[in-house]
MIKOLKE-67539 format. One record per residue: x, z, y of N, C-alpha, C in turn; residue in three letters. Coordinates in steps of 0.05 Angstrom, whole numbers, plus 5000, padded with zeros to 4 digits. Layout:
N
XZYXZYXZYALA;...
END
This chain:
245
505553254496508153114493508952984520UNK;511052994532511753014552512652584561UNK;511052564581512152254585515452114582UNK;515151954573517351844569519651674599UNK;521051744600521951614616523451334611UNK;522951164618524050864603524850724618UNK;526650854638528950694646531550614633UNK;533050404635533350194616531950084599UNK;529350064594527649954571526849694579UNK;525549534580524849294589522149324585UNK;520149244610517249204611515849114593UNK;512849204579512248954566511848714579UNK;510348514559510548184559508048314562UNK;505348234574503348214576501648014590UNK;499747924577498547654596495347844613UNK;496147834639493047904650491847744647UNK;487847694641486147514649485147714686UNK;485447524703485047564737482847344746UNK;480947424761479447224774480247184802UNK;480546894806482046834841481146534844UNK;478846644862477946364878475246294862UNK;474046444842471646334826471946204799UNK;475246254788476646144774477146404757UNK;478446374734479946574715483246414711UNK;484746694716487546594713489146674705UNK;490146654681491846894677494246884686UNK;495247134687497447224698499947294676UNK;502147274676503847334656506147524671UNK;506747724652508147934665511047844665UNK;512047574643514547464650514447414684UNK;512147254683513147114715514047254731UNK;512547434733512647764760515247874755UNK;517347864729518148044727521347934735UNK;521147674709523447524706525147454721UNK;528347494727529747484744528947604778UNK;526747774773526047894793526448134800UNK;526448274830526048544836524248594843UNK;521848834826519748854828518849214832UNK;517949344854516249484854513349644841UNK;514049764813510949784801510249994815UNK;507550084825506750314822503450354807UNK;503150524791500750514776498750724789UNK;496650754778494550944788492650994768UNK;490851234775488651244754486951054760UNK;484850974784483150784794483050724810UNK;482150404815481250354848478950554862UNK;479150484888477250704904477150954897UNK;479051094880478451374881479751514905UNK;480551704913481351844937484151834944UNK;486551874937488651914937489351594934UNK;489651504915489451214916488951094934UNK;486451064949485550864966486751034997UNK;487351235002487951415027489951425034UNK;492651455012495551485012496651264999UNK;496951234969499051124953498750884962UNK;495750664966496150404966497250324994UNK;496550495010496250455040499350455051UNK;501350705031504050695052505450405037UNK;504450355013505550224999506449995007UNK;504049845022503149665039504249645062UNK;504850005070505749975103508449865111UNK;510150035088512949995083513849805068UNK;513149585060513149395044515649135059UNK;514849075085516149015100519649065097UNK;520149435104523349545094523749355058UNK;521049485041522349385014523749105012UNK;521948905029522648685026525148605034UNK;526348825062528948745078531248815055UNK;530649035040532349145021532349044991UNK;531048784988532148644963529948634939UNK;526848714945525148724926523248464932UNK;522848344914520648154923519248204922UNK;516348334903514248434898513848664891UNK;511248774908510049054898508449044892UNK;508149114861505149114847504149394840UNK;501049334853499249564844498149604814UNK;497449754804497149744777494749954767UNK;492749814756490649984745489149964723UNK;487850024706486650024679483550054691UNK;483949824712480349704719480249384713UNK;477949314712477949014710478148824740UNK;478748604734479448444757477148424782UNK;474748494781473948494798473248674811UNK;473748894803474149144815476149214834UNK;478148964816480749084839480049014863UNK;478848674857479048474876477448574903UNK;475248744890473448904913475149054927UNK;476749234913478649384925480249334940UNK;481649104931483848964960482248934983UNK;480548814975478348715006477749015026UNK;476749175008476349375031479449555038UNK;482049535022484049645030485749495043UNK;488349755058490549615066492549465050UNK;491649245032493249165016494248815016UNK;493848835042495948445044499148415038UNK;500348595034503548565023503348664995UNK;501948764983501748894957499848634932UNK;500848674904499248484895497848764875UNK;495248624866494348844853492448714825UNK;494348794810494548784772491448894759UNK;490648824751488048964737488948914704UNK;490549234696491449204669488149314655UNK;486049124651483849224639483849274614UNK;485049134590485449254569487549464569UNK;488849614595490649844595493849724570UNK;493149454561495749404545498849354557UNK;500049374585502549434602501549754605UNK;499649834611499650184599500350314584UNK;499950154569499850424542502850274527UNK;503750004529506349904521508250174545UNK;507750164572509950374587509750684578UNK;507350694555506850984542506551184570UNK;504251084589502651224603499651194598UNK;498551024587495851104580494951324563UNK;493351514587491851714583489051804583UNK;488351924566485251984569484052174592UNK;481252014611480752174631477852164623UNK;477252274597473452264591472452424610UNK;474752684615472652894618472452844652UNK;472352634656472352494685470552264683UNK;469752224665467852014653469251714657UNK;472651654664473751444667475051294635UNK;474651394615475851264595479351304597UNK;480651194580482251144581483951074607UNK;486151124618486651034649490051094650UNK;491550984672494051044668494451344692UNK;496651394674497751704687499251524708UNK;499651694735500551574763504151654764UNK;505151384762508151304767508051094790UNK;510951204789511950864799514950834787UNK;515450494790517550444786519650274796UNK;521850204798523649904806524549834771UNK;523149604782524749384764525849054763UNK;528849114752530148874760530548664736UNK;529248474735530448264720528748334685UNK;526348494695524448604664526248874660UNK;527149004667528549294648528249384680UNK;527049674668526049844687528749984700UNK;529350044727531850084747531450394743UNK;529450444752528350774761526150804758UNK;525551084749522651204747521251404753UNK;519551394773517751674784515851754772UNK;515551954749512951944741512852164745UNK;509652274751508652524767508452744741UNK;508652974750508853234734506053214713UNK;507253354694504453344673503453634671UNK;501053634703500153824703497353804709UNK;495053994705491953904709492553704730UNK;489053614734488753384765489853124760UNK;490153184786492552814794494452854807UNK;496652964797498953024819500352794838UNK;500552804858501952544876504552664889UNK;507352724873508652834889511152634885UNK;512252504877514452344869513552014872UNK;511451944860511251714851511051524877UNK;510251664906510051514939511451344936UNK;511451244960512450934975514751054988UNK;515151265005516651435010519451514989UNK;519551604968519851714949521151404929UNK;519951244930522050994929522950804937UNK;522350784976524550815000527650904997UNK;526851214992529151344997530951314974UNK;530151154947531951144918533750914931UNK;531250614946533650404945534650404967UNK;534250624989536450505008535650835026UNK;536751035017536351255039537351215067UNK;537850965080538951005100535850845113UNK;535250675101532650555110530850675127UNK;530950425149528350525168525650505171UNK;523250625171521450565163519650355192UNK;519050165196518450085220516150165230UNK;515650205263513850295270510850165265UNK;508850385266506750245267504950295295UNK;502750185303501150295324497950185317UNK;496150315339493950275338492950215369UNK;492349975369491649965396488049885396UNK;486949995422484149985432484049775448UNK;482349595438481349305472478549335471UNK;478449105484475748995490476148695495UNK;474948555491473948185485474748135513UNK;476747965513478447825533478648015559UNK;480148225549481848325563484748215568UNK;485348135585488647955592490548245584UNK;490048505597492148655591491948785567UNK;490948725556490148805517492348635498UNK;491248345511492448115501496548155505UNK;496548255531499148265546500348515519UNK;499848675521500048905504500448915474UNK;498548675458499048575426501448505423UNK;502448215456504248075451507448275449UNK;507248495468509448665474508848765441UNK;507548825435507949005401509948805379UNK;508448605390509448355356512648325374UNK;511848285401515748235410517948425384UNK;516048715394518548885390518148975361UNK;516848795341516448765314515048915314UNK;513549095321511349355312509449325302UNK;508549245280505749285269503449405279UNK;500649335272498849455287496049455283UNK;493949625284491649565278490449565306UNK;487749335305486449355338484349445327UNK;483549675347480349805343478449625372UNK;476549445368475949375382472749575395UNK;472649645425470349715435468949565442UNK;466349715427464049585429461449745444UNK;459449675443457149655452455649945428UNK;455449865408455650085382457650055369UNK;458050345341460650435331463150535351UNK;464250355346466850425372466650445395UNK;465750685416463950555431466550665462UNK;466550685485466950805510467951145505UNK;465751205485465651555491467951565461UNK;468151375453469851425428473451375433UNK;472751225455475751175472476751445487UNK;474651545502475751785514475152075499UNK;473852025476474852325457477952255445UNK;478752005449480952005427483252015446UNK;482651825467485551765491485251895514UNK;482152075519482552175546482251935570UNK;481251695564482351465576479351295575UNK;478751175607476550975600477050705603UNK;479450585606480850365613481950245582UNK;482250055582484449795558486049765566UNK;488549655551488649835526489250045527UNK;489750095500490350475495491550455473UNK;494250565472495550415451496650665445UNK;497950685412498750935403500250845378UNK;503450955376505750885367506251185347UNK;506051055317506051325307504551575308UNK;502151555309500151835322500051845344UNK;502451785360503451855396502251705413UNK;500051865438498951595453501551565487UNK;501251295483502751205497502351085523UNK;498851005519498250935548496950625542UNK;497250515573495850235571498850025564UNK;497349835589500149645575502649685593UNK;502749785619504949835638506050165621UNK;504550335612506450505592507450445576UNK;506550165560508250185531510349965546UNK;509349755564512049605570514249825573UNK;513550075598516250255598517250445572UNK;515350485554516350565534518150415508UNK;517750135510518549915499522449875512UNK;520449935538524449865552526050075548UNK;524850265534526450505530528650475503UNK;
END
């Protein structure tokens, strides 16, 4: 039987129990929802592959645009318990994203996506959507094809970008390489945050990240080494000129 689509419908009412801080708290799906613009997107589990690699990660990346464009919150959504998620945030890219642990699957199976994944040994779990919703009644809805696997072709961060605002830009991100009080590393962060760019620092070390791991990747044995979108750009006198561009 083919998923329902339930735009215009209104969310359920559901109370999460969430652990935060060593505490139990519940969470109420009025609060999240009520007079709000909200972002769902669901999943089968934390840490499984697709999940933890793509969906949570752009979700997170582009979160920033959502927020310029009128959404307040993006919630993750899974039919694990609260401390599973909680593990999960920690090791993911997920500081703009909040993440829901529907463990009795009851906002699941009320959106009439809880599905059975035994023969995966996961129990019960939600089929992978996403949604906008304004004010409790669902705006729009992406739910993925009902075909074997786990399909991920609609439900992206991408994919509901382009619903609320196809003109929207996605802002850059980069990855820059230092080393522990480097002044032109430092010079180089500051030029990124100037020109709003987001960024992860890979710091070199002694082990893991090491010298030889700088020049398989940049060709480069100097700091920084900075790279805009996949694209390497250089130290910090290339990205200043690429900046002034």
């Amino acid at each position: 039987m083919p998923f329902e689509n339930r735009e215009g419908q209104k969310v359920p009412s559901v109370v999460w129990p969430t652990r935060q801080g060593g505490n139990w708290v519940n969470v109420n799906s009025d609060d999240i929802f009520k007079g709000r613009t909200v972002i769902v997107f669901s999943l089968p589990g934390a840490f499984t592959p697709t999940c933890s690699s793509t969906h949570l990660p752009r979700f997170n990346e582009l979160a920033p645009v959502f927020f310029e464009n009128g959404v307040d919150e993006i919630v993750c959504m899974s039919v694990n318990d609260t401390f599973v998620m909680n593990e999960w945030a920690k090791d993911q890219e997920s500081t703009n994203v909040t993440l829901i642990p529907d463990g009795n699957g009851e906002f699941t199976a009320g959106m009439g996506m809880l599905v059975d994944k035994a023969d995966l040994g996961f129990g019960k779990r939600s089929w992978r959507y996403s949604m906008l919703v304004k004010d409790g009644v669902v705006d729009k809805m992406f739910i993925e094809p009902e075909v074997p696997g786990d399909p991920f072709e609609v439900s992206d961060a991408d994919t509901m970008l382009n619903y609320i605002n196809p003109n929207a830009q996605a802002s850059k991100v980069a990855t820059i390489f230092t080393k522990p009080g480097c002044p032109f590393c430092a010079k180089a962060k500051a030029a990124l945050e100037d020109a709003g760019i987001a960024y992860e620092e890979i710091t070199i070390a002694n082990a893991g990240v090491t010298s030889r791991t700088l020049r398989a990747v940049a060709n480069a044995d100097t700091v920084p080494q900075v790279f805009i979108e996949g694209n390497h750009i250089g130290g910090s006198d290339d990205l200043e000129a690429y900046l002034a561009k």
